[in-house]
N, C-alpha and C positions, 0 to 999 in steps of 0.2 A: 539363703536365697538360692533356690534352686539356678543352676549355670555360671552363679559368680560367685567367689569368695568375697563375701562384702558382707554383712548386714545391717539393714536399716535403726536406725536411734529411736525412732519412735515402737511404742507398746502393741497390744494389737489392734486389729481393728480399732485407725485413729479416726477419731470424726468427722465426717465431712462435711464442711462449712458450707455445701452446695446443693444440696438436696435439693435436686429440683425437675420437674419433666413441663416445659415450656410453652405457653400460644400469646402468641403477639396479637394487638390490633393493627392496622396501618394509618399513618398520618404523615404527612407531607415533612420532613425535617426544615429548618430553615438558616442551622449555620452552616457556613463554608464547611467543604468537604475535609477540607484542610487542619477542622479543628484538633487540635491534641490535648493533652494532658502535660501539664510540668511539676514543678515540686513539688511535694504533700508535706506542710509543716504541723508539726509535731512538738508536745508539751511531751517533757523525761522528767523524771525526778531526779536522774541522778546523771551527766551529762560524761561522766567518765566511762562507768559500764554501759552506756548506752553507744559509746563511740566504741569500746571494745568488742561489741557484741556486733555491730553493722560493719564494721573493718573484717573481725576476725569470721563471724558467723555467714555473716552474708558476703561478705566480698569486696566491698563499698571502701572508696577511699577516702580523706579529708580535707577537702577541696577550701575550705575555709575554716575558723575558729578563733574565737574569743574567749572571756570569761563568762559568759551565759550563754553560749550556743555554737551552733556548728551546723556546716554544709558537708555531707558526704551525695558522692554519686559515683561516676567514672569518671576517668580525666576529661571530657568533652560536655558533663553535662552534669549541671546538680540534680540529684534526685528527692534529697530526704533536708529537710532543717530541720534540726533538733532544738528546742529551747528548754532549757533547765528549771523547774521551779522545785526544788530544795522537799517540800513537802506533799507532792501533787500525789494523787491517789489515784487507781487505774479506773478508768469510768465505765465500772457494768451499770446494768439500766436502765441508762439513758441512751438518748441518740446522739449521733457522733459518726467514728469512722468503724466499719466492721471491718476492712481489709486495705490496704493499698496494694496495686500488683505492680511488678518488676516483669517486663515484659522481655527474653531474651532474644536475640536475634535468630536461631537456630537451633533443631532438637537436641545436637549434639552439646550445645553451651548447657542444657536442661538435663541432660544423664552427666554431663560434668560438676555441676552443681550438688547434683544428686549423691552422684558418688563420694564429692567431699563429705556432706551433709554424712553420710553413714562413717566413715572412714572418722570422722571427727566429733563422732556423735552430739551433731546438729537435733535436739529435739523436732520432731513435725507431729501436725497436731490431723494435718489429711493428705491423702494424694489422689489426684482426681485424673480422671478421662469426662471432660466436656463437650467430646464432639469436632467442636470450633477449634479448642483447645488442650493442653495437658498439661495438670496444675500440679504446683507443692504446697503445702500451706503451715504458717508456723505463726509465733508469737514473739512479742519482743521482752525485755525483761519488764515493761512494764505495759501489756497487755496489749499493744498495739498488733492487731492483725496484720500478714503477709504473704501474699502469693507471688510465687516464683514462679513462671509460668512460661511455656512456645506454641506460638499459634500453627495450625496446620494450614496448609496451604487454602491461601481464600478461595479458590475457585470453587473447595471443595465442600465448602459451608456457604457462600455466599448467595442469597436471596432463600437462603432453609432456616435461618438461625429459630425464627419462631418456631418452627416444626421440628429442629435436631439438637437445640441448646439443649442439656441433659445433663447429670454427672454418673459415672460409672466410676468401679475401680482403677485404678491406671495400672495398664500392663507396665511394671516395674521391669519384669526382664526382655524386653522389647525396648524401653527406653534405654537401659543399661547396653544392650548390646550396638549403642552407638558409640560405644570403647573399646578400644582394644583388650584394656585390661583395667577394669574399672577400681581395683583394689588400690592400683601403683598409680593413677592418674592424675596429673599434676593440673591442680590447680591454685590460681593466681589470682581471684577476684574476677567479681561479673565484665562480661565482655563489652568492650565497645561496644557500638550501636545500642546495648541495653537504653529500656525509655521504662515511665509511668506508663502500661500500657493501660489501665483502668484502672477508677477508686469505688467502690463499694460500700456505700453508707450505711448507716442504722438509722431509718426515719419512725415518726409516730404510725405515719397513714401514708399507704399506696397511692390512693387516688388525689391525694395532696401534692405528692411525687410528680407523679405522673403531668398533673395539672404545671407542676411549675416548670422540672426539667425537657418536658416537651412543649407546651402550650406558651410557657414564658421565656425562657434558653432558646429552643428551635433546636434541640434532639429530635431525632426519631427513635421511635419506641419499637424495640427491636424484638425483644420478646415479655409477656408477665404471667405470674402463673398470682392470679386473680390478685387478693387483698395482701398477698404475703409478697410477691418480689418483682421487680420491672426491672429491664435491662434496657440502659437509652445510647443512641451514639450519633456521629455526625460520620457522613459518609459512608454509610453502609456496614460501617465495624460495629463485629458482631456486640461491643458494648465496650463504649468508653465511663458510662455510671450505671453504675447498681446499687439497689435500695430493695434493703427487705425489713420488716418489723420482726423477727421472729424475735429477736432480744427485745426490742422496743416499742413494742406495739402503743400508742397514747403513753409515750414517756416524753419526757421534759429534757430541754439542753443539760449538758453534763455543768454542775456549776461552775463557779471560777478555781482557778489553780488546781482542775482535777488534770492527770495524766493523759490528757484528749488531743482529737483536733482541733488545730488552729485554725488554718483553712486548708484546701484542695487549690489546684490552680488550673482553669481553663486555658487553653494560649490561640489566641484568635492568629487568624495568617497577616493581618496587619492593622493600622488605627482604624482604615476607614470601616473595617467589617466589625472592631470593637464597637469604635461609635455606634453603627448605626444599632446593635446589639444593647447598650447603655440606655441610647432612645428607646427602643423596644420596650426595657424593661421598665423605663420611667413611665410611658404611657401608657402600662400596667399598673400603674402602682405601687411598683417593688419601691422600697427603698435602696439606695445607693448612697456606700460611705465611701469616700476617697482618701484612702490608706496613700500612703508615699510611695507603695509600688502599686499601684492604680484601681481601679474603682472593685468595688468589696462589694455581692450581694448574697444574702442568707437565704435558704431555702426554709419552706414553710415549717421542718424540725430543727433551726437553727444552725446547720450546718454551712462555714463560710465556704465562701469561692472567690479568690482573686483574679480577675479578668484582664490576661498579661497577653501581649502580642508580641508574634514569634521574632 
């Protein structure tokens, strides 16, 4: 790599999960601004290499564990639950989850990462420049998508995302030259403040999307690039969900005991904006199951979402 002694783990020209040049419609959002993102649970088959892989690969610590599963995130906050089913099978062709991202707090945590990821040769399967953002993108050992990613400053995307979401190459040696010496750079595991900064599903239909996570949630629909991909958020982020068919187009939920999502997890800023969000959904029609960590509804490709206040 030109300027650093390092080189990157992945082959050439890796794939970019993002392809995309973006136009939004405009609709009124209607959750709190506040809303965020929490855990992403997750089916493994194999619940040991899959903790060796998010500790050692990713950074991710073990904040809980049992004999069927486990909590990793940073000391302050879970990110991922693992649950083990012994035989589960990675779920192409269906709908499900395409990505989860790891959001870091800063460019510098994003060429730290990086430069472990070379140094330790971390396979990556993209590296993106999106504009808004600059992504890395990898897989788990059993197929689960993952971007590692830092936003650029919102002033500088904010109220363009329709018109400047995008993906380019990622200047690699621009990122890296937020090291001193990227080769010798010590890294410890993703940084505090790291959050879910968005989940990116596999849906059947766009406009079924569309319909639910803006018209029934109260996203607003930040950018789509027509029947293939929608980006929705609360508060003006340039996307807290993303939903494209290019794997899934009229595909069916992944069946049971496959290596899938389990659910995504919305976190409202408290009961009263859950509730009235619950009501919403009811005098839609949604169904609503009330799981023991709080009310569960499916989007119209079957993909769950736990509705948890912060």
């Amino acid at each position: 790599m030109s300027g650093h002694e390092i080189e990157l783990p992945s082959g050439e020209a890796p794939r970019d999960p993002e392809e995309l040049e973006a136009g939004a419609a405009r609709h009124p959002p209607e959750l709190p601004a506040s809303t965020t993102l929490g855990p992403v649970h997750l089916t493994v088959s194999d619940l040991r290499r899959s903790i060796d892989y998010y500790t050692g690969a990713i950074g991710l610590e073990i904040l809980e564990q049992d004999d069927g599963g486990a909590a990793v995130g940073t000391p302050e906050r879970i990110l991922l639950v693992l649950v083990e089913e012994t035989r589960a099978r990675p779920a192409h062709g269906y709908t499900g989850l395409y990505h989860f991202a790891l959001l870091v707090p800063r460019r510098v945590d994003l060429a730290r990462w990086l430069a472990h990821a070379a140094r330790d040769r971390v396979p990556l399967t993209g590296l993106s420049d999106h504009f808004v953002s600059e992504a890395l993108y990898l897989g788990d050992p059993d197929g689960h998508g993952i971007e590692i990613y830092a936003d650029r400053p919102r002033d500088l995307w904010e109220g363009r995302v329709d018109r400047e979401l995008t993906t380019a190459p990622l200047d690699v040696d621009s990122l890296l030259r937020e090291l001193p010496d990227p080769a010798s750079e010590h890294f410890d595991g993703l940084p505090a403040g790291t959050v879910m900064g968005h989940v990116h599903l596999k849906v059947a239909t766009i406009p079924e999307a569309v319909s639910f996570y803006r018209d029934a949630l109260g996203f607003g629909l930040m950018a789509q690039l027509g029947r293939q991909a929608a980006f929705l958020s609360a508060g003006g982020y340039h996307h807290h969900i993303g939903a494209n068919t290019w794997e899934s187009a009229g595909a069916p939920p992944p069946p049971r005991g496959a290596a899938a999502l389990r659910h995504a997890t919305i976190v409202l800023p408290g009961e009263a904006e859950r509730g009235r969000l619950v009501e919403r959904l009811r005098e839609s029609g949604r169904p609503i199951h009330e799981d023991e960590a709080g009310p569960v509804v499916h989007d119209p490709s079957g993909n769950a979402l736990l509705l948890a206040v912060a």
